[in-house]
N, C-alpha and C positions, 0 to 999 in steps of 0.2 A: 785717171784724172780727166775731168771734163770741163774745156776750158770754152766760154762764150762773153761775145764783147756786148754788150745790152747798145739802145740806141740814143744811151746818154752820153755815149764819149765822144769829145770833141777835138779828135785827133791830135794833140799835143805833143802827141812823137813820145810820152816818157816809159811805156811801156817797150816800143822800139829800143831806145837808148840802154834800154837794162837788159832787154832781151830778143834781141833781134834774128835769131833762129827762128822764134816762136812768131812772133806779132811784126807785121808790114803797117804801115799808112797806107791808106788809100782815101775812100773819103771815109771810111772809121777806121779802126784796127780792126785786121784779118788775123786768124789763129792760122797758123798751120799745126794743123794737126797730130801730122807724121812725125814732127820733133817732139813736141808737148811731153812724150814719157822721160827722154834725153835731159831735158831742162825744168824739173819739176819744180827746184828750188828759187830758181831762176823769175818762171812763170809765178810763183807767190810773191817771191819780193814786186816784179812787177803789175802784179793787182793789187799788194799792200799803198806803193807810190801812187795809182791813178786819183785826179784829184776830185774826179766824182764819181769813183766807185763803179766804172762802168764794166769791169773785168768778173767775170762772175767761175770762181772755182770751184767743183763740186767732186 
C-alpha cells in the first residue's frame, strides 16, 4: 500500500487522531512510511475522515 498526502490538506490533526503511527502534523501531514503495512486499516479509515480528500491510497 502507498500512501501520499496531496497539497490540499490543511493540517487538521484528523488523520493524526485516528492514526498517529502513520501520519504526523507538521505544516501538512507526513506518512511514515515504515508503519503504513502495520496500520493499513487504520490508514483507510483515516483517508475515508479527511475532509478534503487530501490522503491519497493506492
Amino acid at each position: 500500500m502507498k500512501v501520499t498526502v496531496t497539497d490540499d490538506c490543511i493540517s487538521c490533526g484528523a488523520c493524526e487522531s485516528i492514526c498517529d503511527a502513520v501520519f504526523s502534523i507538521e505544516d501538512k501531514a507526513v506518512v511514515n512510511e515504515a508503519a503504513v503495512a502495520d496500520n493499513e486499516d487504520s490508514v483507510k479509515e483515516a483517508a475515508d475522515s479527511c475532509p478534503v480528500n487530501a490522503i491519497v491510497v493506492e
